[in-house]
C-alpha positions, 0 to 999 in steps of 0.5 A, a space after each residue: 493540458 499543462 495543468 492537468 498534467 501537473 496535477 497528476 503528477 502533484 497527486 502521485 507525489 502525494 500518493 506516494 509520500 502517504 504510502 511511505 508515511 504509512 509504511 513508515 508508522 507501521 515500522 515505527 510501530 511493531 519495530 521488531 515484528 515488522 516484517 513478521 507482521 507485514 507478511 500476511 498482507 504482501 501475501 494478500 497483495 500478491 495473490 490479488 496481483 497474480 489473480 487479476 493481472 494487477 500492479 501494486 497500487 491497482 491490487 491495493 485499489 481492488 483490496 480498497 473496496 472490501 469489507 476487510 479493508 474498509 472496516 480496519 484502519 490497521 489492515 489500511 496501513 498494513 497494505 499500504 506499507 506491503 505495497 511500499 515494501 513490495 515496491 521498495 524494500 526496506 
């Protein structure tokens, strides 16, 4: 039981340090227009959370299997960077 538990926990560490890496890129990117350009997507984020009852990381699962998502490295790392910033804003 030990294992897995450690286990777990190593894969949401890593979890975890993909998000800020992602948001990270993303800041580094648009610099400037960061905020601005966040915003559509922790507006998704948050209308996903409200209409599902959902956390942060379940509405980003829900948003995951869409075509949008799915078809859109851009949009990945948008989302993933409103749930860091939704999470802990910068």
């Amino acid at each position: 039981m030990e294992m897995k538990m450690e286990n777990d926990f190593e894969k949401q560490i890593k979890l975890a340090a993909k998000l800020y890496e992602f948001r990270d890129i993303a800041k580094r990117f648009f610099k400037d227009d960061y905020k601005e350009r966040l915003q559509p997507y922790t507006h998704i984020l948050k209308e996903v959370m409200k209409a599902n009852n959902l956390e942060e990381l379940p509405a980003l699962l829900k948003i995951s299997k869409t075509e949008h998502y799915q078809g859109n490295p851009m949009a990945q790392m948008m989302y993933m960077a409103a749930v860091v910033e939704l999470i802990e804003p910068s």
